[in-house]
C-alpha positions as CSV (number, residue, x, y, z in Angstrom):
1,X,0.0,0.0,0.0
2,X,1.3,3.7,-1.2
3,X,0.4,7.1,0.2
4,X,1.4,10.4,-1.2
5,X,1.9,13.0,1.4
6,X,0.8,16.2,1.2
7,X,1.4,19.7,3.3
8,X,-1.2,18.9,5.4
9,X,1.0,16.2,7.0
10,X,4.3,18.6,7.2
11,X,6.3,19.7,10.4
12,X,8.2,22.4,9.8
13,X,11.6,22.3,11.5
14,X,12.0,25.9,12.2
15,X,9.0,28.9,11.9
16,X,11.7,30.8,9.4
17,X,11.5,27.8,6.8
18,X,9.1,28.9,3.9
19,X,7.1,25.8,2.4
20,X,4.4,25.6,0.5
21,X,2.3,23.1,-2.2
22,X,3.2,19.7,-1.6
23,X,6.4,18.0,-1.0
24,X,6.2,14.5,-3.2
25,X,6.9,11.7,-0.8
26,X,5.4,8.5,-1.6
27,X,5.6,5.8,2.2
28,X,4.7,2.1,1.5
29,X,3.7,-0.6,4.3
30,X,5.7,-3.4,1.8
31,X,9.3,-4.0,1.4
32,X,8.8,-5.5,-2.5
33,X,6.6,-2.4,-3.3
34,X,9.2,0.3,-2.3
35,X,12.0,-2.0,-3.8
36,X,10.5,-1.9,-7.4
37,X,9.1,1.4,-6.8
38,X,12.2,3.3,-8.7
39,X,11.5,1.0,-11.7
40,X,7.6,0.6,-11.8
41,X,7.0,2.6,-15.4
42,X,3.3,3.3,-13.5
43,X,5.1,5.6,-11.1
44,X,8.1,7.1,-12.6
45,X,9.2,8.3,-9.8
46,X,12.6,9.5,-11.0
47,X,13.9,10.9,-14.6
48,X,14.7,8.6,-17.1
49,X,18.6,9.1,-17.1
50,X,19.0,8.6,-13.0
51,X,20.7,5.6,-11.3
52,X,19.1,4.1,-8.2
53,X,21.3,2.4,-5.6
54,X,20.3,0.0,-2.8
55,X,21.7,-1.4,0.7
56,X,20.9,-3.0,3.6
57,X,21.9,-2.8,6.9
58,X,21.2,-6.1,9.2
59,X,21.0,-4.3,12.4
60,X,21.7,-7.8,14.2
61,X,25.2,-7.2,12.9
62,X,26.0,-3.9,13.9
63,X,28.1,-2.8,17.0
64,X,27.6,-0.5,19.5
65,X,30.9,2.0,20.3
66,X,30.8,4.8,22.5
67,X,26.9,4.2,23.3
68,X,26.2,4.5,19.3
69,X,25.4,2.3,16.4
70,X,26.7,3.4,13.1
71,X,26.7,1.5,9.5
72,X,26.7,2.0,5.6
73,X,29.1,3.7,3.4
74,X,29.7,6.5,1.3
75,X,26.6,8.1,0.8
76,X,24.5,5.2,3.2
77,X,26.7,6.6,5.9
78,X,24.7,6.6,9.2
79,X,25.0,6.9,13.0
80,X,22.2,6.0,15.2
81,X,21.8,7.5,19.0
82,X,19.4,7.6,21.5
83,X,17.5,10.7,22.4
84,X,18.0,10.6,26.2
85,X,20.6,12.5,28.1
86,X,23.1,9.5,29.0
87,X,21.1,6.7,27.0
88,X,22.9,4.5,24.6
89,X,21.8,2.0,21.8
90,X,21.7,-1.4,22.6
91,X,21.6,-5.1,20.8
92,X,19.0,-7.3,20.7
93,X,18.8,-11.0,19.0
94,X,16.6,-9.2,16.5
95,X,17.9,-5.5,15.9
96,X,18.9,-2.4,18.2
97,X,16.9,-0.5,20.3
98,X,17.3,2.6,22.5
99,X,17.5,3.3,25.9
100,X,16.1,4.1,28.9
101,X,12.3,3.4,28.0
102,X,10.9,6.2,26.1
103,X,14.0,7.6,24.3
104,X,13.8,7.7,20.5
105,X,16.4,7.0,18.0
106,X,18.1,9.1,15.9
107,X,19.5,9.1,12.5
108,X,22.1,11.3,10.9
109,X,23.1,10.2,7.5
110,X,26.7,11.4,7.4
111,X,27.6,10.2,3.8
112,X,28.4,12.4,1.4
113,X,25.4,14.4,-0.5
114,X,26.3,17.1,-3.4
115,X,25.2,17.3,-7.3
116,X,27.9,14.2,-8.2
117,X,25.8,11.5,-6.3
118,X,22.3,12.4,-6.1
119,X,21.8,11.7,-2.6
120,X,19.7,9.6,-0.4
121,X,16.2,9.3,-1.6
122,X,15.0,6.4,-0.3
123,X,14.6,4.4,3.5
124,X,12.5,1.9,4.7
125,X,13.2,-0.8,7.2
126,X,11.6,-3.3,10.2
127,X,10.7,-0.8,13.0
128,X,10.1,-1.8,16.4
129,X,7.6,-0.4,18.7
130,X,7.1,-1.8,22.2
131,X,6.5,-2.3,25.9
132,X,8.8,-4.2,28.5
133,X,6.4,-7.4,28.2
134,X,7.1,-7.2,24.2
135,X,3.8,-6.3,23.2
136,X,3.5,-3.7,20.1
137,X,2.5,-0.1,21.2
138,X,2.0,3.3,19.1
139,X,4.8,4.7,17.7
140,X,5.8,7.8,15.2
141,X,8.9,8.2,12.4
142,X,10.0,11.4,11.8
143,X,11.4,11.6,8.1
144,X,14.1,14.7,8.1
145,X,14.7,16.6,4.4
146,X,17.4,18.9,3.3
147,X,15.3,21.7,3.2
148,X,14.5,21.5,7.0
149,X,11.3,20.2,7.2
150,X,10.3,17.0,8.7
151,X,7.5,14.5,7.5
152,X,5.8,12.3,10.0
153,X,3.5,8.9,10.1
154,X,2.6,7.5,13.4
155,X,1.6,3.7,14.0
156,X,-1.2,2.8,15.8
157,X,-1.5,-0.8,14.9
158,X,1.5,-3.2,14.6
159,X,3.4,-2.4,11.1
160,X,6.3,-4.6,10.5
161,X,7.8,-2.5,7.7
162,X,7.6,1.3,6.7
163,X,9.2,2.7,3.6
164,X,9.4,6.2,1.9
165,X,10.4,7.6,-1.2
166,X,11.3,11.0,-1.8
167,X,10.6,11.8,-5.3
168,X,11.6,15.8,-5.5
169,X,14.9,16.3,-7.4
170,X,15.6,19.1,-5.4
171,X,15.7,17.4,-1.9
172,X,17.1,14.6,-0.1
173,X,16.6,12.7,3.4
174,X,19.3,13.8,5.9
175,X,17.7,11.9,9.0
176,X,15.1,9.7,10.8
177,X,14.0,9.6,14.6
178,X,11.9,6.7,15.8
179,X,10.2,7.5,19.0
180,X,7.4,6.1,21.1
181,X,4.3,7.6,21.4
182,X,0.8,7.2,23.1
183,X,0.1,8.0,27.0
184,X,2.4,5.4,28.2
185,X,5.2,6.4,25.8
186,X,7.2,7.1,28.6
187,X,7.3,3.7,29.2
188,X,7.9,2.2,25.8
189,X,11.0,1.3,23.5
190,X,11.6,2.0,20.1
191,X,14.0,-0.5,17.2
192,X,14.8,-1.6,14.4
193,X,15.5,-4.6,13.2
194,X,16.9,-3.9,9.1
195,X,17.6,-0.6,7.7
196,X,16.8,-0.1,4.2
197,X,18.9,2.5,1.7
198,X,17.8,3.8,-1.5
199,X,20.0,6.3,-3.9
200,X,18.5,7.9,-6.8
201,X,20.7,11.1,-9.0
202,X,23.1,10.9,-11.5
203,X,26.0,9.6,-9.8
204,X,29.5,10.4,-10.7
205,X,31.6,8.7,-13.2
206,X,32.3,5.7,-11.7
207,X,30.7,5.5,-8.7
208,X,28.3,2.7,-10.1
209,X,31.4,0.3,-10.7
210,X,32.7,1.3,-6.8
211,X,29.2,0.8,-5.5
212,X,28.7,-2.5,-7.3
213,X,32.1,-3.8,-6.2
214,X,31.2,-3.0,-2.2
215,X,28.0,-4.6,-2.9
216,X,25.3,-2.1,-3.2
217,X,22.6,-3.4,-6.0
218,X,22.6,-0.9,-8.5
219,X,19.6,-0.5,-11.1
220,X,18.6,2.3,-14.0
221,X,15.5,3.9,-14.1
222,X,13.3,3.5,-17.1
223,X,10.4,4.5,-18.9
């Protein structure tokens, strides 16, 4: 299932930021959906002459340092913190999650983002919203663009995956914060089990060969 958001649905970051119209964001509740999004002829999401890269991040394989989680590479670069004063990230058998209870995660995508790569365009992944006993409570993503506005969806029944596509040349995704939410959220942890990466631009020469070669799938878009 796909969903366009429009400016009804938009936080602005700071009351200086000018916005208006819609900002083209399409969110998906299906992993193969968002995956073949970039190459469905239907949606033509991108310009014909754009590359789209994808990776994934296991999160059952990343470590912690310093209270932190970080991953990718290039421009999937990413750290991931928790919100609280003092909290750190920890490992489960299925992911990482923040803590204390009701600390959110946050994530700053470090890589690289200029006209010779595009930029990140693209996330989805296996978020995790729940109490001590393990049982599924409401939860929100915040979705953070270049232009320094933020895009939300909250969850208010169980949602194993949650993707987005940002489909405006102009702008690209420079972070995520997963936080718990509800009258117990105080309470409540927040996770992710599998992080999901998707470039779309015209990349510079030869970045599709060094891409391919540290194993990011690389596709072109068609009409």
């Amino acid at each position: 299932m796909r969903y366009l958001i429009s400016a009804g649905f938009i936080a602005l970051a700071a009351s200086s930021v000018a916005f208006g119209g819609v900002v083209n964001v399409v969110t998906f509740t299906n992993h193969a959906e968002w995956h073949d999004a970039p190459t469905d002829p239907d949606m033509a999401l991108f310009p014909a002459n754009w590359e789209v890269l994808f990776r994934t991040d296991n999160m059952t394989e990343v470590a912690i340092v310093d209270r932190a989680a970080s991953g990718g590479t290039d421009w999937s670069s990413w750290t991931a913190t928790s919100s609280a004063s003092g909290g750190t990230m920890r490992s489960t058998g299925t992911g990482i999650y923040s803590t204390p209870a009701g600390s959110s995660i946050i994530l700053d995508f470090t890589g690289p983002v200029g006209p010779d790569n595009g930029g990140l365009r693209g996330i989805g992944g296996g978020f995790q919203f729940f109490d001590s006993e393990g049982v599924f409570v409401p939860g929100k993503i915040w979705l953070k663009l270049s232009n320094g506005t933020s895009i939300f969806r909250n969850f208010n029944s169980e949602t194993a995956f949650a993707g987005f596509w940002l489909t405006d040349p102009t702008l690209t995704i420079t972070g995520l914060t997963i936080e718990p939410a509800g009258t117990a959220a105080a309470a409540n942890f927040v996770g992710i089990d599998t992080l999901y990466l998707g470039y779309a631009g015209v990349p510079a020469p030869g970045a599709i060969t060094l891409l391919a070669a540290a194993g990011i799938v690389a596709t072109r878009r068609r009409r």
